[in-house]
Backbone bond lengths (Angstrom), bond angles and torsions (degrees), N, CA, C in turn:
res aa  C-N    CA-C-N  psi(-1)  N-CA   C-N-CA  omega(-1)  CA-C   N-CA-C  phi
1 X - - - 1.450 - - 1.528 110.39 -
2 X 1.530 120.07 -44.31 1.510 116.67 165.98 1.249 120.65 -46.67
3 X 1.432 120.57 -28.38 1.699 138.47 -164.76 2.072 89.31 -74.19
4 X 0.980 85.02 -57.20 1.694 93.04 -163.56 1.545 110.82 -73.21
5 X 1.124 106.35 -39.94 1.866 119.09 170.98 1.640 96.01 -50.14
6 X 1.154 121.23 -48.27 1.868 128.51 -158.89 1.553 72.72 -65.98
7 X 1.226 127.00 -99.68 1.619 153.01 -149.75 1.343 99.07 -28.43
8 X 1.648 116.22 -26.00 1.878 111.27 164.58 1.163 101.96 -110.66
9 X 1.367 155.28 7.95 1.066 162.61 -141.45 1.720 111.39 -10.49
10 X 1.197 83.44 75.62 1.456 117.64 160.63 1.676 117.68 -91.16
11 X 1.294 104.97 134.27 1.476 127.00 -175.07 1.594 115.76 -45.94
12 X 1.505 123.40 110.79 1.832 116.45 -171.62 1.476 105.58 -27.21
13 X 1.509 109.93 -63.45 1.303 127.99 -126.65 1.629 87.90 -65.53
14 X 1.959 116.91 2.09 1.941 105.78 -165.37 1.352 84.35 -106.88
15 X 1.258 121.47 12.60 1.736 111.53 179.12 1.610 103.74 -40.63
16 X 1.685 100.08 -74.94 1.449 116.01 -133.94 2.040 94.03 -72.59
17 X 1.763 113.65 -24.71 1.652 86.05 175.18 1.412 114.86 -101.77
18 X 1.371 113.16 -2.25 2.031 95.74 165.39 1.997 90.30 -81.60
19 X 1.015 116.74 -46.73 1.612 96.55 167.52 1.613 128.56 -17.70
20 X 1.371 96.28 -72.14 1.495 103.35 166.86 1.778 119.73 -62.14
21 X 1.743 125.49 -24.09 0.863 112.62 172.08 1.273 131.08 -65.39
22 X 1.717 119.64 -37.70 1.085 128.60 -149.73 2.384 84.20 -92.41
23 X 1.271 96.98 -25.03 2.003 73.02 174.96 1.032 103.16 -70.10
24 X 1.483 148.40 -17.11 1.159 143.84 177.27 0.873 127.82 -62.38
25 X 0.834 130.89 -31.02 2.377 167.50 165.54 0.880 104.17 -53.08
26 X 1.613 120.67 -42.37 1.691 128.25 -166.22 1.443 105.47 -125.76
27 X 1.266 127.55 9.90 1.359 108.44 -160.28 1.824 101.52 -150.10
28 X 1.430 108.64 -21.10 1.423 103.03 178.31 1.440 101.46 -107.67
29 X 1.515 121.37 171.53 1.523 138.27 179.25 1.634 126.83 -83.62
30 X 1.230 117.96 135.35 1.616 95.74 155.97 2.000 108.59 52.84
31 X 0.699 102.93 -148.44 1.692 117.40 -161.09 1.565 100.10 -32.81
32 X 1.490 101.71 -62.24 1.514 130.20 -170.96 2.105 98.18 -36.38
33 X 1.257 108.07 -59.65 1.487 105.92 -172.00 1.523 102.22 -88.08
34 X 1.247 135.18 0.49 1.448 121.67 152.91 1.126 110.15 -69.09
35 X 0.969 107.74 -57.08 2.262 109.11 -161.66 1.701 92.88 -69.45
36 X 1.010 126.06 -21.83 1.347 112.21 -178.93 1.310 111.12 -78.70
37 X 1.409 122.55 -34.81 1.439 120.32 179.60 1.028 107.94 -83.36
38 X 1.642 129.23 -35.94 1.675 116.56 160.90 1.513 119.82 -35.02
39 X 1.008 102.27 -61.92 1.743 103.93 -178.46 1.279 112.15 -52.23
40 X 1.474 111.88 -36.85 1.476 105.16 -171.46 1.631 92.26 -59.61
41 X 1.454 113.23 -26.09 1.890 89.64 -161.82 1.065 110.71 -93.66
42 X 1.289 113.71 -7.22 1.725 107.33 -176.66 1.703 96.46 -83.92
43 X 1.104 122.98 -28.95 1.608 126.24 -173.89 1.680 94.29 -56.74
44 X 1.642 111.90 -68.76 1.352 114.36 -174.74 1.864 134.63 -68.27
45 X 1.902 96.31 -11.20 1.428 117.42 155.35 1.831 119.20 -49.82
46 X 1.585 83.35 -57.59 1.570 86.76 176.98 1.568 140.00 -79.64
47 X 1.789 92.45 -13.88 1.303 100.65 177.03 1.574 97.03 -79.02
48 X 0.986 133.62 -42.81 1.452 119.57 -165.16 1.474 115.04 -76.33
49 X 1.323 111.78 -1.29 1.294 112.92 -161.87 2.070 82.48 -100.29
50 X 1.462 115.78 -27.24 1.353 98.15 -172.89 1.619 99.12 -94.74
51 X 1.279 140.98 6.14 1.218 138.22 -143.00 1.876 81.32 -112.97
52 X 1.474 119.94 -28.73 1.481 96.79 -178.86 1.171 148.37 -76.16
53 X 1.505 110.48 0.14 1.267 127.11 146.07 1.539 123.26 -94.43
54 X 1.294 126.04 17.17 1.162 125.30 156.45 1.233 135.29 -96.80
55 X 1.379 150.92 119.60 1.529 149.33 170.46 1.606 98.61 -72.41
56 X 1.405 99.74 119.74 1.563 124.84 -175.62 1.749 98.14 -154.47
57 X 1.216 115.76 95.20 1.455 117.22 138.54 1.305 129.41 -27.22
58 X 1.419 139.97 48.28 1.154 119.98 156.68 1.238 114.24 -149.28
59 X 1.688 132.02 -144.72 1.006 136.87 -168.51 1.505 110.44 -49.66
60 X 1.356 114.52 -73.46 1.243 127.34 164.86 1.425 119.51 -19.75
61 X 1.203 118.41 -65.10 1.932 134.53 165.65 1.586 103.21 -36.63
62 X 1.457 114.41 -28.36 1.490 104.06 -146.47 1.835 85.85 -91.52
63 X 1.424 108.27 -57.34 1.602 115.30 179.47 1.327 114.16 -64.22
64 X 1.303 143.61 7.17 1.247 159.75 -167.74 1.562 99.65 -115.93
65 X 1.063 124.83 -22.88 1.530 138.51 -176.82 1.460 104.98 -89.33
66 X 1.492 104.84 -37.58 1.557 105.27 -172.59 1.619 98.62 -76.94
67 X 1.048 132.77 -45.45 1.443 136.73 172.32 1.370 111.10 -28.55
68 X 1.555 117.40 -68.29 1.133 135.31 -169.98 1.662 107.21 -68.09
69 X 1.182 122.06 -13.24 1.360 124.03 159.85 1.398 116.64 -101.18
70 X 1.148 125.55 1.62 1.588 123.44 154.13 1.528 97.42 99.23
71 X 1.856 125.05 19.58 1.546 109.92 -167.24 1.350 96.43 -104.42
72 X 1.605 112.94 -23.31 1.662 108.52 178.09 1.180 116.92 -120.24
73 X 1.283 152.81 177.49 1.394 159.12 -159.04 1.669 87.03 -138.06
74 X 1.457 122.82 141.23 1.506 142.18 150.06 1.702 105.91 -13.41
75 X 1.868 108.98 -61.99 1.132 111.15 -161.96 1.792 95.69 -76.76
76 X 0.922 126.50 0.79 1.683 131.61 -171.03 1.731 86.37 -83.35
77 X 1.674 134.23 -53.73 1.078 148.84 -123.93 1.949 76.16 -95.37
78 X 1.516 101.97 -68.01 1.599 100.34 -156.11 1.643 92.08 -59.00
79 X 0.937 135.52 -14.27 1.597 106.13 -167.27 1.310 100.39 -105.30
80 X 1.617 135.21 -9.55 1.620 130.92 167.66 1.514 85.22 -59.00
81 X 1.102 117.50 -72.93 1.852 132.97 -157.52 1.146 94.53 -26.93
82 X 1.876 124.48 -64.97 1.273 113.97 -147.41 2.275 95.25 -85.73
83 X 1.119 98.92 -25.26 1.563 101.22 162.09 2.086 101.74 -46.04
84 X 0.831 106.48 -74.58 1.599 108.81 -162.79 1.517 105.14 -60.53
85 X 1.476 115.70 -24.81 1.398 119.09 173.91 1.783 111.30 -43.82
86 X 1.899 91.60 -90.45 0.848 112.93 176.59 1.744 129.67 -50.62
87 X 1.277 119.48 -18.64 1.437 120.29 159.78 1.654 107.39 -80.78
88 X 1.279 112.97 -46.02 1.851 103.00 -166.17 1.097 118.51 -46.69
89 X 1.825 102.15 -27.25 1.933 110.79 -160.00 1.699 84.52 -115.66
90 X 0.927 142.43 -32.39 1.495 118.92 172.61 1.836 135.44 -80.88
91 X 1.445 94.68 -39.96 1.468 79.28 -165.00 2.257 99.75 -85.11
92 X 1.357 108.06 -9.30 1.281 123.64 -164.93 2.040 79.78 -64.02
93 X 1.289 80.21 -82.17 1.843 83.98 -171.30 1.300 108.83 -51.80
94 X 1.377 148.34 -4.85 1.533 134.54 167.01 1.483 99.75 -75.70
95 X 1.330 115.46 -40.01 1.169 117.78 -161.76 1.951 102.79 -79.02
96 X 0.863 126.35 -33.28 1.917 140.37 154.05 1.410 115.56 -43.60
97 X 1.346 106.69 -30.45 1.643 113.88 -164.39 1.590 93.67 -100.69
98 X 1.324 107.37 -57.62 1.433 92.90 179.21 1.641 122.43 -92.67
99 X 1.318 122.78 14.64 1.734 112.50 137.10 1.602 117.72 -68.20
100 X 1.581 111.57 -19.31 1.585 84.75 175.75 1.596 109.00 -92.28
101 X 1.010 120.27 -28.64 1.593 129.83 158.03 1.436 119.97 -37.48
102 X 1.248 114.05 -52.35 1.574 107.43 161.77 1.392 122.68 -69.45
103 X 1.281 119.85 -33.47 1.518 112.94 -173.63 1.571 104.41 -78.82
104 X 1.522 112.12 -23.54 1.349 91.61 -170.87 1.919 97.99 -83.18
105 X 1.335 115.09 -14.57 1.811 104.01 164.54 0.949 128.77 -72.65
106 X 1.888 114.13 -16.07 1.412 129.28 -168.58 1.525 110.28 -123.98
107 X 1.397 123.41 55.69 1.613 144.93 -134.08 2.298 86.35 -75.40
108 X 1.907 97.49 -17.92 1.868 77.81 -158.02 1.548 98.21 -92.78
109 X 1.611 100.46 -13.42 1.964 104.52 161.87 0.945 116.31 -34.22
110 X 1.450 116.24 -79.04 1.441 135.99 -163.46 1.737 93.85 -62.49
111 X 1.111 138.45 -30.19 1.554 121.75 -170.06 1.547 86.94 -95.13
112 X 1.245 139.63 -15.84 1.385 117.07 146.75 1.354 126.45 -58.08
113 X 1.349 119.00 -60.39 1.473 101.65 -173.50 1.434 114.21 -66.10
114 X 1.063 119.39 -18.37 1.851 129.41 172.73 1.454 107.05 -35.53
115 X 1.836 97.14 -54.43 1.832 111.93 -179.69 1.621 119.93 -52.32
116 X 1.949 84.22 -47.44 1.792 91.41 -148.41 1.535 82.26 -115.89
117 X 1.248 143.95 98.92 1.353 141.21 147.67 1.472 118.52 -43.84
118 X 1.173 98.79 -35.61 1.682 95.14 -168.55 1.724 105.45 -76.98
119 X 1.389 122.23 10.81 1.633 132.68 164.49 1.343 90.79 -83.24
120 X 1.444 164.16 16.68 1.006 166.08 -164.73 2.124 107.85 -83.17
121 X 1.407 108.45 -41.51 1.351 112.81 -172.84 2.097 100.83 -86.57
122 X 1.293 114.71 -44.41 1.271 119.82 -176.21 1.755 98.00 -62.48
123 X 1.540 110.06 -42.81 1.554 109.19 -159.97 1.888 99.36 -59.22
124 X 1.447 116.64 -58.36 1.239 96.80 162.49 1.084 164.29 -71.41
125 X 1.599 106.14 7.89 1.530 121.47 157.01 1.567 107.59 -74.83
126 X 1.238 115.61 -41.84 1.561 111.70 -179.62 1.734 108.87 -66.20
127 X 1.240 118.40 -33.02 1.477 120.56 176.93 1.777 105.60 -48.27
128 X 1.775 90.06 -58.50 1.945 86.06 -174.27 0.964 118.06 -105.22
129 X 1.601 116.13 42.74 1.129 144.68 170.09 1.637 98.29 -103.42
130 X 1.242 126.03 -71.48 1.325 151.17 163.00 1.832 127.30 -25.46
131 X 1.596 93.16 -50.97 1.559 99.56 -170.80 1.665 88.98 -114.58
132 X 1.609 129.47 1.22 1.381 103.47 153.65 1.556 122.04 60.76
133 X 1.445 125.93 19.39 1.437 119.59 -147.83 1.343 107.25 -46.85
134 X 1.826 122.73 -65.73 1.685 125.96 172.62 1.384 98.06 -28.30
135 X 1.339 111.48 169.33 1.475 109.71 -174.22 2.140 80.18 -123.73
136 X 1.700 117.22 -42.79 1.299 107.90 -146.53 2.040 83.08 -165.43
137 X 1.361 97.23 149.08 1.464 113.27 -174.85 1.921 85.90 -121.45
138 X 1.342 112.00 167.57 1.780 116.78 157.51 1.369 101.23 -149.72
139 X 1.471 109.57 142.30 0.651 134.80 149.98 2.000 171.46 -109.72
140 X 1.123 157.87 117.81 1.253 107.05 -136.75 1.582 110.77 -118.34
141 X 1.208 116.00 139.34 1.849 116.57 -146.04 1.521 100.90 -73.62
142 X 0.840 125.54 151.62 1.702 131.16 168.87 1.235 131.48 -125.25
143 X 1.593 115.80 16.20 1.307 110.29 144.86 1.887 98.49 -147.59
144 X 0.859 105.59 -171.20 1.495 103.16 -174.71 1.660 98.43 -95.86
145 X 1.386 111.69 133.64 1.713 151.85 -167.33 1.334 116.79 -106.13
146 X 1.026 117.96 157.86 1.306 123.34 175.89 1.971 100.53 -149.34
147 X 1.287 114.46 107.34 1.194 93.74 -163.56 2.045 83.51 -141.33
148 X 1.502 102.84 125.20 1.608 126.62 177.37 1.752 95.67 46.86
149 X 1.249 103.05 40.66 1.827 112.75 159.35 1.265 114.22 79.81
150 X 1.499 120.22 14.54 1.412 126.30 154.49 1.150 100.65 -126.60
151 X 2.201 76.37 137.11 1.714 107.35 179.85 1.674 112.37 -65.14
152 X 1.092 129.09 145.58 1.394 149.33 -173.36 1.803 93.94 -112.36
153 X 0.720 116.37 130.79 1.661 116.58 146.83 1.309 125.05 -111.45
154 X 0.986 134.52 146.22 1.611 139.78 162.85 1.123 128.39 -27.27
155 X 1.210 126.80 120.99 1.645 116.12 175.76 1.818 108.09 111.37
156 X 1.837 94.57 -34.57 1.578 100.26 -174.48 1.304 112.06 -58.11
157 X 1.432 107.68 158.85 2.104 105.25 -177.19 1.884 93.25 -109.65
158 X 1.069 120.23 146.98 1.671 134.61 -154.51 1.356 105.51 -123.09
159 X 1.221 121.09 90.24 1.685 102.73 172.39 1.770 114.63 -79.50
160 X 1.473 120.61 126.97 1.854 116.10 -174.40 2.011 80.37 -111.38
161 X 1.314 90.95 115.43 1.319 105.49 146.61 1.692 140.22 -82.23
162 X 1.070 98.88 91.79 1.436 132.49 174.81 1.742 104.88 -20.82
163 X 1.444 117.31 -66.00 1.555 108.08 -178.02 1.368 103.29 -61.38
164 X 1.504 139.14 -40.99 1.090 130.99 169.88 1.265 117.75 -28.47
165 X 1.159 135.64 -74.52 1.189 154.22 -154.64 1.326 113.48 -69.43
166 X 1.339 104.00 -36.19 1.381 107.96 175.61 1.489 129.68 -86.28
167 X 1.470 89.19 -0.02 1.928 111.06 166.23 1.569 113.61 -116.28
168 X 1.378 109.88 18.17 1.523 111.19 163.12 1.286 123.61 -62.95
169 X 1.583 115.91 103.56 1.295 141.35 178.31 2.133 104.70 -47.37
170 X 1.290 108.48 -18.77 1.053 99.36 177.37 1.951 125.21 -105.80
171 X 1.244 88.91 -24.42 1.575 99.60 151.46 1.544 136.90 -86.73
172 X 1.507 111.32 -33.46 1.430 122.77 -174.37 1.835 91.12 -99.27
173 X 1.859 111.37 125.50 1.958 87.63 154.10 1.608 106.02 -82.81
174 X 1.155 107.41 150.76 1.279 135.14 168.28 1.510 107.90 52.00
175 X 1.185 110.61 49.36 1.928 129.64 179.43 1.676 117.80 -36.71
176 X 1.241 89.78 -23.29 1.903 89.49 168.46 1.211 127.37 -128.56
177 X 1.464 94.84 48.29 1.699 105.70 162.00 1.432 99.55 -136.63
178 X 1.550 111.32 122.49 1.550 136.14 162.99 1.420 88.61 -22.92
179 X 1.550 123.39 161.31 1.581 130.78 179.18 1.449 89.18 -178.15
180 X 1.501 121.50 105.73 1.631 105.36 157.92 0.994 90.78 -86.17
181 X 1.523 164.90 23.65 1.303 142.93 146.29 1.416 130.11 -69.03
182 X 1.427 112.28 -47.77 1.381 151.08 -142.58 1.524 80.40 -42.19
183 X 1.781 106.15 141.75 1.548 128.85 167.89 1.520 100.38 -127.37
184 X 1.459 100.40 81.75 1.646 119.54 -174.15 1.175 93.34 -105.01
185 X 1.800 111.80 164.85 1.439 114.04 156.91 1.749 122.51 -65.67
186 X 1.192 122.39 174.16 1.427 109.92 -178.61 1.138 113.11 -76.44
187 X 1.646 111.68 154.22 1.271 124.64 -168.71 1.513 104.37 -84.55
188 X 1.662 118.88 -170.31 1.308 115.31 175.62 1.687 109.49 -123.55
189 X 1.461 116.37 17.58 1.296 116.13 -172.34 1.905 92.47 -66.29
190 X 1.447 140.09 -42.68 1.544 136.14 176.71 2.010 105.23 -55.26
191 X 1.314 125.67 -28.94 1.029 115.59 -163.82 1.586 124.07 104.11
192 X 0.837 154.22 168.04 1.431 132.28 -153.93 1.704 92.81 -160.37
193 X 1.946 111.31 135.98 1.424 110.31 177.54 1.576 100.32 86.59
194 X 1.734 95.81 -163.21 1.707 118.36 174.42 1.328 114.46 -46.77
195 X 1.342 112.80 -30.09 1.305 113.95 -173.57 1.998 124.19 -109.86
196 X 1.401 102.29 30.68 1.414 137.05 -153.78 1.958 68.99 -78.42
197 X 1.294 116.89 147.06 1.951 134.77 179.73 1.329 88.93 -38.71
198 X 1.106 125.10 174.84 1.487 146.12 132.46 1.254 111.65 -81.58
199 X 1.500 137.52 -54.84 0.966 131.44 -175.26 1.589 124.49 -99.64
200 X 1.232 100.96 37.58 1.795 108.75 169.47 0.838 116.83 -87.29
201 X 1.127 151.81 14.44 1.789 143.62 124.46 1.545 119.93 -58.72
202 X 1.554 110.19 -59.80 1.866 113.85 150.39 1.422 122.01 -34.65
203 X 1.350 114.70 -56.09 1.590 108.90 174.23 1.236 97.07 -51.05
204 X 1.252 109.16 -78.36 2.004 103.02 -163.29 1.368 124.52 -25.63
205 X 1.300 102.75 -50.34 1.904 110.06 179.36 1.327 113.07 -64.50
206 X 1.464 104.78 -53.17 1.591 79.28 168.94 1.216 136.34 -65.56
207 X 1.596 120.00 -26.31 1.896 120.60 172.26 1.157 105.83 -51.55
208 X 1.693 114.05 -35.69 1.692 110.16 -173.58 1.112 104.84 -74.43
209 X 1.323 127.54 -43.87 1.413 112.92 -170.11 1.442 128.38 -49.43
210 X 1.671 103.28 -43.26 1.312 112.31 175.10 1.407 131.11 -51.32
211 X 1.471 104.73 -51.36 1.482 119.37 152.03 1.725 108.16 -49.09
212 X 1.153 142.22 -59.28 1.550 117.42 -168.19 1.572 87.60 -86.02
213 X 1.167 154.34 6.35 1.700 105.45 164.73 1.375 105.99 -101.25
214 X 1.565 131.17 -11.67 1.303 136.47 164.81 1.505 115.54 -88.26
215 X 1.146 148.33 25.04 1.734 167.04 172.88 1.587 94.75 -76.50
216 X 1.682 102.56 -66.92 1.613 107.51 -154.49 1.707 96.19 -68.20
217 X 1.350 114.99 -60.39 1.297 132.47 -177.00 1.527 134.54 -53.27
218 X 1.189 115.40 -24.64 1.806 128.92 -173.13 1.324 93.89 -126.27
219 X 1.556 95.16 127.76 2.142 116.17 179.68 1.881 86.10 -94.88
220 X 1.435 90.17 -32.47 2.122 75.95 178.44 1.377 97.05 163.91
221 X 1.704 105.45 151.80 1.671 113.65 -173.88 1.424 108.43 -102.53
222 X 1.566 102.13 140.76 1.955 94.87 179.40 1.699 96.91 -121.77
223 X 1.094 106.40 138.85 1.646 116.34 -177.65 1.242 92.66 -71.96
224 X 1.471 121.93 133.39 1.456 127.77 161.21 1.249 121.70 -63.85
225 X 1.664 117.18 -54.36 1.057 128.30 169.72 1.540 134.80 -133.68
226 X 1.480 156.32 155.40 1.553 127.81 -163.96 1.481 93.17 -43.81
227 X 1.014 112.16 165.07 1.715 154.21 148.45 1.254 99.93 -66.11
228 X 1.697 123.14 124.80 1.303 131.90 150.16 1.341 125.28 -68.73
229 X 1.041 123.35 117.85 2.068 119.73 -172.27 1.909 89.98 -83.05
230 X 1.193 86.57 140.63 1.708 113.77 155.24 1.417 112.40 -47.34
231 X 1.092 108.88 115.92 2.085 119.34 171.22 1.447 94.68 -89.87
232 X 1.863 112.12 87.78 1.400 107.83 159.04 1.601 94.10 -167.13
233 X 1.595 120.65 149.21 0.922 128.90 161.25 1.179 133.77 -69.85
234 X 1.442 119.11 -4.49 1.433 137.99 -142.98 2.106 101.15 -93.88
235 X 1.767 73.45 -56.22 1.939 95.10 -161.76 1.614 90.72 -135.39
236 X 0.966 104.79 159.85 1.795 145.06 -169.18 1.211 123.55 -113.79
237 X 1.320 113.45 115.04 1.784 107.91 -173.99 1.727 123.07 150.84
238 X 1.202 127.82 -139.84 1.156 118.17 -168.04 1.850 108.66 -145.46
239 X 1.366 105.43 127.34 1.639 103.30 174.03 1.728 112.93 -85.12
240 X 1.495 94.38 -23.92 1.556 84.27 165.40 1.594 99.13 -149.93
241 X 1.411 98.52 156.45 1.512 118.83 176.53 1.546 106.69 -141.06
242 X 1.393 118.28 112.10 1.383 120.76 172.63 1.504 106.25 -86.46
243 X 1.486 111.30 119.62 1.631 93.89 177.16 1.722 102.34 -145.28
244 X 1.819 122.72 136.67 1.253 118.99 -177.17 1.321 103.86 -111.08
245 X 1.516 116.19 133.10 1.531 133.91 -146.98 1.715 85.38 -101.22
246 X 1.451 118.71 140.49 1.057 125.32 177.72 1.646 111.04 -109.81
């Protein structure tokens, strides 16, 4: 969340309650994830409304530019924001939580990359390859399709499930076995096309990071107890992970 707060350069001290806002977005029901995403917009209503007389290099500056060239509308701006919000701080850390979750199920991984550091760039494609954070993208078709022998018509809205895809027996070999090696085609946990993440270069660095400052330090992680999965359709992953670092 500090990673993503910098990238709008937003104030530390708002980490910890858009933190708490954006699990709310993804993680509470009914009322609970409205009022939470309201706030998120009135927070990011007002920031943009004070940000236009400010010179700030960053994200914000950049979609604030598109305005002023007539390609986005304000309401175009607040809903990327709360888009980049709620992905920077969710699917990043699902995807953190469950690389240590897999390695501690997949104990001879981690004593691979221990060996071969330089598996360090493949290991985190297989991570958000692996833990899948998005659960599902939609889309809505615009001409009529025919896709693996069902008719599509025009107009219809398409949900592509993301973990699916990324366990396609015909693209991935052997799709459900952990591999920090694996020289697969790319996965779809970034999104695929025009609509490929914004912040999938950020994700990456941070998965790597985690892996190189825990390499020298951890012989291997043992789950204390199961892992609780996330109750949401949205995103994929774990609200808690007990794990003792050896």
């Amino acid at each position: 969340m500090l990673a993503t707060c910098s990238s709008l350069s937003l104030p530390e001290m708002e980490t910890d309650r858009l933190c708490a806002l954006t699990d709310g977005v993804l993680t509470e029901e009914g009322v609970g994830a409205i009022a939470a995403r309201a706030e998120i917009f009135a927070y990011f209503r007002k920031l943009v409304e004070a940000r236009k007389d400010i010179a700030i290099d960053d994200v914000v500056a950049a979609m604030l530019s598109g305005v002023s060239d007539g390609a986005l509308s304000t309401d175009d701006v607040v809903l990327n924001l709360l888009s980049l919000l709620v992905a920077g701080n969710e699917t990043s850390r699902l995807a953190l939580t469950g690389a240590v979750v897999a390695f501690a199920q997949h104990p001879d991984q981690w004593d691979r990359l221990r060996r071969c550091r330089e598996l360090i760039p493949k290991a985190v494609d297989e991570i958000l390859r692996w833990t899948s954070p998005g659960l599902h993208v939609s889309r809505t078709v615009l001409q009529d399709a025919e896709i693996g022998g069902v008719n599509i018509p025009s107009g219809a809205t398409v949900a592509a499930w993301l973990p699916a895809g990324n366990r396609d027996p015909i693209v991935f070999d052997e799709p459900h076995i952990f591999d920090v090696g694996r020289n697969g085609r790319p996965h779809l946990s970034m999104g695929h096309g025009p609509h490929h993440c914004i912040g999938a270069a950020l994700s990456r660095v941070e998965v790597a990071a985690l892996l190189d400052a825990t390499l020298d330090s951890v012989e291997a992680f043992e789950l204390v107890s199961p892992p609780r999965y996330t109750n949401s359709i949205t995103v994929s992953g774990f609200t808690e992970a007990l794990v003792r670092l050896h």
